[in-house]
Backbone bond lengths (Angstrom), bond angles and torsions (degrees), N, CA, C in turn:
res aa  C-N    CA-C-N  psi(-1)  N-CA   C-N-CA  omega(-1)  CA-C   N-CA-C  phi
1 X - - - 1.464 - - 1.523 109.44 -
2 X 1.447 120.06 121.29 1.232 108.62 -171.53 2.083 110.59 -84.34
3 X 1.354 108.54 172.32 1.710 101.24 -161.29 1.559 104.40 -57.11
4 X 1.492 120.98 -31.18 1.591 118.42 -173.48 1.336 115.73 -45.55
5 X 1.510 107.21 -46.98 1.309 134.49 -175.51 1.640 125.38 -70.81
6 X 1.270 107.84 -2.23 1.362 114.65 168.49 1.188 130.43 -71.07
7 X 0.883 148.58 -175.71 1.922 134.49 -152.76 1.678 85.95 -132.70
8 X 1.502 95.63 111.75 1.824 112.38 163.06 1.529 118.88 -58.43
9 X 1.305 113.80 -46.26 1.181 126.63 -174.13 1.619 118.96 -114.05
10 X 1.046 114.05 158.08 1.480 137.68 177.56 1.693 111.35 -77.89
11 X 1.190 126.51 138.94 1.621 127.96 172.76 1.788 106.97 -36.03
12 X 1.349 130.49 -3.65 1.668 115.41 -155.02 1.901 77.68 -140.72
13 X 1.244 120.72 -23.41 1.902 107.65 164.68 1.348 63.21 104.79
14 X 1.428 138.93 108.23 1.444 143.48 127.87 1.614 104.95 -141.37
15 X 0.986 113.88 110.17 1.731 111.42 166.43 1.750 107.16 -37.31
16 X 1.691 66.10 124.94 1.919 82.77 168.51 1.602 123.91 -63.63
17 X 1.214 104.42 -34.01 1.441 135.23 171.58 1.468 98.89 -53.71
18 X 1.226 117.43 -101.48 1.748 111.52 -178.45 1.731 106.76 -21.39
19 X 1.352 98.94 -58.56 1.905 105.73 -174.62 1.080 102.55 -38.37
20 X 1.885 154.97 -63.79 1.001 173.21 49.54 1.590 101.15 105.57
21 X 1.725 105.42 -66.86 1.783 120.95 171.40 1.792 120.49 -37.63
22 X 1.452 88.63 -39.62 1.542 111.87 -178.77 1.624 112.73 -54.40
23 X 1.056 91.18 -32.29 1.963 111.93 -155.66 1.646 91.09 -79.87
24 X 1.519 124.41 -6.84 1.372 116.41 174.56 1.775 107.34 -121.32
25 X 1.489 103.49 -18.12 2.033 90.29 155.51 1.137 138.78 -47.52
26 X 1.279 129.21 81.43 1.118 134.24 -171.39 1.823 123.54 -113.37
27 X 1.649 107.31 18.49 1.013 126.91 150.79 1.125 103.55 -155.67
28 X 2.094 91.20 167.42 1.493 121.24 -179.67 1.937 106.75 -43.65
29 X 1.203 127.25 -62.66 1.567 108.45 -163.58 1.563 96.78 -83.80
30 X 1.314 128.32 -9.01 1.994 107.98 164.28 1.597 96.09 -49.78
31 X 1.805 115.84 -68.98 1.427 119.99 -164.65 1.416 98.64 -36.22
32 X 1.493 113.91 -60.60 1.715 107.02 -159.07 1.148 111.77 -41.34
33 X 1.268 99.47 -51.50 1.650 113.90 170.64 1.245 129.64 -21.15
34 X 1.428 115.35 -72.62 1.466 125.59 175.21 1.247 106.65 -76.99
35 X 1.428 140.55 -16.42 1.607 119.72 -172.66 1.808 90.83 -89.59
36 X 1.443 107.90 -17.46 1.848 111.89 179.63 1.777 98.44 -51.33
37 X 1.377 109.07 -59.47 1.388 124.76 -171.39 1.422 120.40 -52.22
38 X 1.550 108.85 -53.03 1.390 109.39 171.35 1.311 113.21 -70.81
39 X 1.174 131.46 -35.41 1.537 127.78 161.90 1.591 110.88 -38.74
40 X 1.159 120.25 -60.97 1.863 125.95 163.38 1.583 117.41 -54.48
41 X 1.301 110.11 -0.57 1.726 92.76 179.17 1.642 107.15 67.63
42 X 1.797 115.82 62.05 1.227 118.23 -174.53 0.914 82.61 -138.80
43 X 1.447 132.76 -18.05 1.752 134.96 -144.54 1.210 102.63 -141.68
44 X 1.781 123.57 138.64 1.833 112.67 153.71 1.857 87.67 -122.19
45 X 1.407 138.18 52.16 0.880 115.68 141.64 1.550 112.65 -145.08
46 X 1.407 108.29 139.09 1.742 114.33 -179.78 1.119 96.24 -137.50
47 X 1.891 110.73 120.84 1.389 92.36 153.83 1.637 160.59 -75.17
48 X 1.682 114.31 147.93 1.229 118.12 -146.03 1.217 136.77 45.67
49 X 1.707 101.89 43.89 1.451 121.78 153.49 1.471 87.17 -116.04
50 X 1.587 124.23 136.96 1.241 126.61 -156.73 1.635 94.23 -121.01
51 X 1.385 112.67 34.43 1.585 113.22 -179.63 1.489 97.36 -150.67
52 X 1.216 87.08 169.34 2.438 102.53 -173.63 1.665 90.67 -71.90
53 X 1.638 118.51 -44.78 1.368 95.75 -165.98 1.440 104.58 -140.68
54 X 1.417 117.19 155.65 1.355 126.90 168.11 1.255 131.94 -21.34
55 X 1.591 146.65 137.48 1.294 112.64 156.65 1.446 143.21 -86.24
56 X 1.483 117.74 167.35 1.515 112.25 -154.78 1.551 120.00 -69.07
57 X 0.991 99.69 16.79 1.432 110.51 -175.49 1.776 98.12 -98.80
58 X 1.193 114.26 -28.40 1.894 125.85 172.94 1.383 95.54 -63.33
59 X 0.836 95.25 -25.29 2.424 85.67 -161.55 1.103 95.33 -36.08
60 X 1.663 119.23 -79.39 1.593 108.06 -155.83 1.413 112.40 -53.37
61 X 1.304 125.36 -53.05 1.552 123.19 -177.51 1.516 122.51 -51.89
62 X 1.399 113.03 -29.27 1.632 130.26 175.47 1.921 104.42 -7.25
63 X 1.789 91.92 -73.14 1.672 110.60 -160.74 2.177 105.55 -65.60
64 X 1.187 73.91 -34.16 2.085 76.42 166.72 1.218 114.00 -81.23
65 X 1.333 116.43 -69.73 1.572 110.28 166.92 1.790 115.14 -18.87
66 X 1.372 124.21 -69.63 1.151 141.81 -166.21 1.900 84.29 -46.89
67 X 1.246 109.73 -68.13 1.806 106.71 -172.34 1.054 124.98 -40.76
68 X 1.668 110.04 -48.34 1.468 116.30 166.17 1.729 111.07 -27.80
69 X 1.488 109.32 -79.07 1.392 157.27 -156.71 1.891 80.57 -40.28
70 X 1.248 89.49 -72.11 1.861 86.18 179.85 1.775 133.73 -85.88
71 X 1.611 92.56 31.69 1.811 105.51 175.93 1.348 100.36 -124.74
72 X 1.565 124.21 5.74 1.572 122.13 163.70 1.854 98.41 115.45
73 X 1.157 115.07 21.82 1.309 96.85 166.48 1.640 109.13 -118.00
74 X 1.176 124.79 122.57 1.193 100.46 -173.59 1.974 97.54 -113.08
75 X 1.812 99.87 120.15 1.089 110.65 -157.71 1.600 101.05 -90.30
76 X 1.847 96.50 155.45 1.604 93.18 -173.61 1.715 99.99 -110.84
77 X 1.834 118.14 -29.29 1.323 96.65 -160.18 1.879 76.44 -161.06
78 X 1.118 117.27 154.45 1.530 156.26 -164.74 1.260 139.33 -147.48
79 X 1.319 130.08 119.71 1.164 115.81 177.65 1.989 120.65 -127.75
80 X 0.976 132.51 158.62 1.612 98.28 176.73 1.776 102.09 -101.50
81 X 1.569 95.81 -176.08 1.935 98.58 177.38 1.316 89.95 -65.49
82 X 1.683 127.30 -179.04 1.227 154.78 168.10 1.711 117.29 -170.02
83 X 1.174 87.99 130.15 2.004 98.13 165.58 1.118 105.14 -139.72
84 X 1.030 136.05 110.98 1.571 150.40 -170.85 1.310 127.60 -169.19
85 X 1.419 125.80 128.75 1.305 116.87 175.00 1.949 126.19 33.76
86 X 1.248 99.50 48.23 1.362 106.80 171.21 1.640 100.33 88.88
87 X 1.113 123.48 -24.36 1.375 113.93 -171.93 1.798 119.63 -113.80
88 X 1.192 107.64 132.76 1.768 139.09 -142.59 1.894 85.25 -119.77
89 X 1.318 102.77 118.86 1.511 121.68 146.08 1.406 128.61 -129.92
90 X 1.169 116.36 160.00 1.434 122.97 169.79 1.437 99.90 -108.68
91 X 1.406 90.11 151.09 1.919 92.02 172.87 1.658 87.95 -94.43
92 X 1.803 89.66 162.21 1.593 110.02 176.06 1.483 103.76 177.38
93 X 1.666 89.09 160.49 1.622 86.80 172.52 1.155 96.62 -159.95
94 X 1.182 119.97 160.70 1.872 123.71 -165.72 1.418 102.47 -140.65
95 X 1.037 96.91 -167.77 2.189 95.40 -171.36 1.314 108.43 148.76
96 X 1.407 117.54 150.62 1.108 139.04 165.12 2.216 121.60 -59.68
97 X 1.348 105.90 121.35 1.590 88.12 160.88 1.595 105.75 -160.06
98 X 1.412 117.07 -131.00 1.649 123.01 -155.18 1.804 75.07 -118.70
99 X 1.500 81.12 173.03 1.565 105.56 -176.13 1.338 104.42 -70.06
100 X 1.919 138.79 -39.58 0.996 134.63 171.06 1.343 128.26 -54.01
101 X 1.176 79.09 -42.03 2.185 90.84 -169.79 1.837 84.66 -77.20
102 X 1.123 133.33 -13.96 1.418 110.22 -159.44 1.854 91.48 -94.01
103 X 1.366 114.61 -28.41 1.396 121.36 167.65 1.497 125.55 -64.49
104 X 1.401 112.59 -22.76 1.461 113.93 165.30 1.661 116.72 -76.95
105 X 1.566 103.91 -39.91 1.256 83.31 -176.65 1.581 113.53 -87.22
106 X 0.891 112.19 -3.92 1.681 109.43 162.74 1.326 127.27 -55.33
107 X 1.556 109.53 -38.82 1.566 123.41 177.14 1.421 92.92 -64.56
108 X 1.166 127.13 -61.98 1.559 108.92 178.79 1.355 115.69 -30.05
109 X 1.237 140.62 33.06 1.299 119.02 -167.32 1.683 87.60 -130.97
110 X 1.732 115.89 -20.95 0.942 128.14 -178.98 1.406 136.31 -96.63
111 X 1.269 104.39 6.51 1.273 127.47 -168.56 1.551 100.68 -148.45
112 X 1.098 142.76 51.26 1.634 114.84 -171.73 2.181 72.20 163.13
113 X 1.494 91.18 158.13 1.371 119.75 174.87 1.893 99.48 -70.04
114 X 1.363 129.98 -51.16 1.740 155.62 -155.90 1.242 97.74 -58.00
115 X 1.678 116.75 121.36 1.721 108.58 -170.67 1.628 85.11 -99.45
116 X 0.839 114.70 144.48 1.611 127.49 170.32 1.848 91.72 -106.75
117 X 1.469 102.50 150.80 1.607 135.55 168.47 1.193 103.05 -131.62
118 X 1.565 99.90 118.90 1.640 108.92 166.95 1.417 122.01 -118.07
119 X 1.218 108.74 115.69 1.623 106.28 176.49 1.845 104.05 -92.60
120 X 1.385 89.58 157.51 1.903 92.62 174.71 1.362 103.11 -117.86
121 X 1.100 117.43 147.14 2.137 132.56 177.91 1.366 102.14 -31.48
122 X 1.492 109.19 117.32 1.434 112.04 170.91 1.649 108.97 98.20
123 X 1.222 122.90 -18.64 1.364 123.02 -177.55 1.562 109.68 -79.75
124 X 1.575 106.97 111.08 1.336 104.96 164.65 1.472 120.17 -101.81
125 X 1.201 95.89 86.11 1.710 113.35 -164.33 1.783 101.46 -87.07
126 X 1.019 132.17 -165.13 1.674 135.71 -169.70 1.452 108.78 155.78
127 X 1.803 99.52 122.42 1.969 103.78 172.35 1.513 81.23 -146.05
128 X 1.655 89.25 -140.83 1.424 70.45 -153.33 2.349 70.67 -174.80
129 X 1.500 99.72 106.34 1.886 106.80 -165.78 1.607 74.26 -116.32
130 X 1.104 134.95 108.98 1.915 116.61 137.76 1.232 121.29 -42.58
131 X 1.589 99.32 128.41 1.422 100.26 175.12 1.765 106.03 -129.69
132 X 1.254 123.54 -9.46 1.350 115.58 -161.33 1.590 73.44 -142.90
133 X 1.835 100.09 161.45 1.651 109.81 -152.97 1.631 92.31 -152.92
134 X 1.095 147.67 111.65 1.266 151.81 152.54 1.422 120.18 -90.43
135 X 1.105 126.28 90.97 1.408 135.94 -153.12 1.373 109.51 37.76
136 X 1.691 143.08 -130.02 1.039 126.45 160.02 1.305 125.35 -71.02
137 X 1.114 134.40 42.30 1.408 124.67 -155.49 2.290 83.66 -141.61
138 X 1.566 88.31 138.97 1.561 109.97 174.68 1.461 114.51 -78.39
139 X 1.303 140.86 143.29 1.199 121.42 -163.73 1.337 104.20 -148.75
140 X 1.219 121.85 -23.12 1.795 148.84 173.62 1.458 100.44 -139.59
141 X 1.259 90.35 135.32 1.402 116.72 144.44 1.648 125.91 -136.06
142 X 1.253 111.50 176.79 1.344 135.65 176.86 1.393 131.89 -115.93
143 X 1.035 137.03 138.75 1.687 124.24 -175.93 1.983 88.48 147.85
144 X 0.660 143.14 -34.63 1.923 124.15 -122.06 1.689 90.79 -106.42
145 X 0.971 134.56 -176.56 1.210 138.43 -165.10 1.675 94.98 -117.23
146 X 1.042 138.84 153.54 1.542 147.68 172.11 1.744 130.79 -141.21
147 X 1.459 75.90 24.06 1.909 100.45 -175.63 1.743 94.71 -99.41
148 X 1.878 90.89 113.33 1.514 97.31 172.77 1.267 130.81 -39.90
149 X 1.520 129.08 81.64 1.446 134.93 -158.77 1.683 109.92 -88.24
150 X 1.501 120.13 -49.11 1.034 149.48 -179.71 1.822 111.73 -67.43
151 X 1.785 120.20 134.48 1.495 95.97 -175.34 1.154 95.94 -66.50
152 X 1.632 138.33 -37.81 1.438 112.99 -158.61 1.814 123.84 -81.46
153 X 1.362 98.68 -8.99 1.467 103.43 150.11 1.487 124.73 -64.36
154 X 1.348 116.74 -41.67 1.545 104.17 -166.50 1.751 84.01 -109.14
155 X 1.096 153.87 27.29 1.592 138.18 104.01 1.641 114.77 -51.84
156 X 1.179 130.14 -35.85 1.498 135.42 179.76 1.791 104.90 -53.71
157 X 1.618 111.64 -43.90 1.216 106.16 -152.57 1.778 93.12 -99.44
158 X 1.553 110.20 -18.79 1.601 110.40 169.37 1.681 84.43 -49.21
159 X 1.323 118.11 -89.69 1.408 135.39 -151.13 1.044 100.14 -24.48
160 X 1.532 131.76 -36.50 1.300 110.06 -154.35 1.962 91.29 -120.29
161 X 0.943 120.90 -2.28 1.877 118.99 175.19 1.780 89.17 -134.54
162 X 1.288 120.42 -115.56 1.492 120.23 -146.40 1.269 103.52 -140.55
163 X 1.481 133.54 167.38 1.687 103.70 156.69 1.517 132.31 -75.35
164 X 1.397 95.36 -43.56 1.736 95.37 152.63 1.594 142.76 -25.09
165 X 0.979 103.89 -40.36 1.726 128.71 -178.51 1.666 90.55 -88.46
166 X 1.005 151.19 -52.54 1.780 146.37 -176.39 0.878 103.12 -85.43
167 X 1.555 146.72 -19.42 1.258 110.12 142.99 1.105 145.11 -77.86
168 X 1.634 99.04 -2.06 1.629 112.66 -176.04 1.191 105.86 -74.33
169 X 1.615 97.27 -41.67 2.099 102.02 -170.99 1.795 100.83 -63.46
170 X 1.115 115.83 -13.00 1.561 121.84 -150.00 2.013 94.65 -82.86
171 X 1.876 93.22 -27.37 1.598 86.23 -150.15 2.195 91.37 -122.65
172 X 1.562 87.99 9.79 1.712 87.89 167.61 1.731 114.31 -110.52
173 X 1.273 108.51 167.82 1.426 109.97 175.69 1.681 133.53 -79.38
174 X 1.268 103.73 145.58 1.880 93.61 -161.08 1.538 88.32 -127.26
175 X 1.883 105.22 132.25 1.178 121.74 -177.37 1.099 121.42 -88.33
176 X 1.252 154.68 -155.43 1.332 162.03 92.67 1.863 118.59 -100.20
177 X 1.005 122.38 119.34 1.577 110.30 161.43 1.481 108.93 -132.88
178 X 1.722 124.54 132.56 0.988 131.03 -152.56 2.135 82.82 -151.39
179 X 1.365 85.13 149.51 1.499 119.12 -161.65 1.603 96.49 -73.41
180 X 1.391 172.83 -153.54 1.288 164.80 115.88 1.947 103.98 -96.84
181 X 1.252 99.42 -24.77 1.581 110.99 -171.41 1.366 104.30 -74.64
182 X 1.567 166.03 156.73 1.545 172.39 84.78 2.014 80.56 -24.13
183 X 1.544 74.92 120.85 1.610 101.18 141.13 1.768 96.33 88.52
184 X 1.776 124.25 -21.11 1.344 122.51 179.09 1.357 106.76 -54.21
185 X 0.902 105.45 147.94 1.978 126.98 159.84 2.060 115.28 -136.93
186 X 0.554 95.01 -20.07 1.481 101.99 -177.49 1.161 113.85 -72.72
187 X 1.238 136.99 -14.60 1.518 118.70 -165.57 2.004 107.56 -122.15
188 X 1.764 90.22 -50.33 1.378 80.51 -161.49 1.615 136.79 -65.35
189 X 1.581 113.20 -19.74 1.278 123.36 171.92 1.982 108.66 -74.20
190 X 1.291 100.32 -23.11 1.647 70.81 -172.20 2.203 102.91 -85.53
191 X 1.652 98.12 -24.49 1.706 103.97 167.87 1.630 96.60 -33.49
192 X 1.422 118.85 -71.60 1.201 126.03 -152.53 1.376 119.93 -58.49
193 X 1.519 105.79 -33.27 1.661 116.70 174.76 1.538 94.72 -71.98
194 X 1.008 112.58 -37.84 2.356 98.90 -165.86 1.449 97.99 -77.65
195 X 1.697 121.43 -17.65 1.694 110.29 -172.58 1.420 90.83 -85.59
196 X 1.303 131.31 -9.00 1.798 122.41 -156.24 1.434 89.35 -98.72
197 X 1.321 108.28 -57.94 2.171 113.23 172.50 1.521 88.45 -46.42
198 X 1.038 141.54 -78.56 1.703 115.60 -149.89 1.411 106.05 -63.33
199 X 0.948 122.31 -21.50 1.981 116.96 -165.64 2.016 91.06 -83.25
200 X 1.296 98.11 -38.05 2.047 87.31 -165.18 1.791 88.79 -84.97
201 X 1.235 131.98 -5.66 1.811 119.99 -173.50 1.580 75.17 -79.49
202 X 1.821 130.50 -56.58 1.386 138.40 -174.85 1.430 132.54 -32.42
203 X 1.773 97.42 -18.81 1.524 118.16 -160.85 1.765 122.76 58.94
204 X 1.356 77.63 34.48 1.733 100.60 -177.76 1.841 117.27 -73.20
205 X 1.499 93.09 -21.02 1.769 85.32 166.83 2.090 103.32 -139.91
């Protein structure tokens, strides 16, 4: 096969090229790093986002998200509040980090309305918080642990970053923080940026 002829893209439209960048994340703030970038439209590949770009419902959060991403959280999945046409969200966002940063944002739970869920490395824990509402019907939840526990989970996240990087996610702590309010946007991402500034002033990552 000559080089023209090589395949640019991935089966889901993600540059192979960006995919490639991945293959040298081998810590938590590289990841932040690059999921910062693809959040900015620098990037069409993140792993286990199975598309070139975010959905449009991320837009507004994109430029916060991205802050998070580079104050030590390196986030996996997001949603914003919503009240609309029968359908009820909570904002939240969850992510991978260190045992410190995973202790700051927990205290948020004590000071602030924002329930934080903390799982620790290896915990295959499972509940079950509604956060997304399709008329009466549950559609998301929150609670479960998402730290590659399983080998064929943390082969899933080699496949798609490095092995280095799945075992890292395998042996760091994974948050959840979700809004208690339907339909808020205002509060919980910037909480999360002032708990992430005190944990890295802390030497927390």
């Amino acid at each position: 096969m000559k080089p023209e002829e090589l395949p640019v893209h991935d089966e889901y439209g993600r540059l192979l090229e960006d995919r490639g960048v991945w293959r040298q994340a081998t810590t938590l703030e590289a990841a932040g790093e690059l999921t910062a970038r693809w959040l900015e439209g620098g990037s069409s590949y993140q792993p286990g986002h199975f598309a070139a770009a975010f959905d449009a419902e991320t837009e507004p959060l994109a430029a916060p998200l991205a802050e998070l991403n580079r104050s030590g959280l390196f986030t996996k999945e997001s949603q914003p509040g919503i009240l609309a046409d029968g359908a009820a969200q909570r904002q939240y966002v969850t992510g991978f980090c260190s045992a410190e940063t995973a202790r700051s944002l927990l205290a948020l739970s004590t000071r602030t309305e924002l329930v934080t869920v903390v799982h620790a490395p290896g915990e295959a824990s499972s509940a079950a918080i509604p956060v997304t509402l399709a008329g009466a019907e549950i559609t998301t939840v929150l609670g479960s642990s998402e730290n590659p526990v399983e080998e064929a989970q943390i082969q899933d996240w080699a496949g798609e970053t490095n092995d280095a990087l799945a075992l890292l996610l395998a042996d760091s702590w994974y948050v959840e923080i979700l809004d208690p309010v339907w339909g808020r946007n205002d509060v919980l991402l910037p909480a999360v940026l002032e708990a992430l500034k005190g944990a890295e002033q802390q030497g927390g990552f």
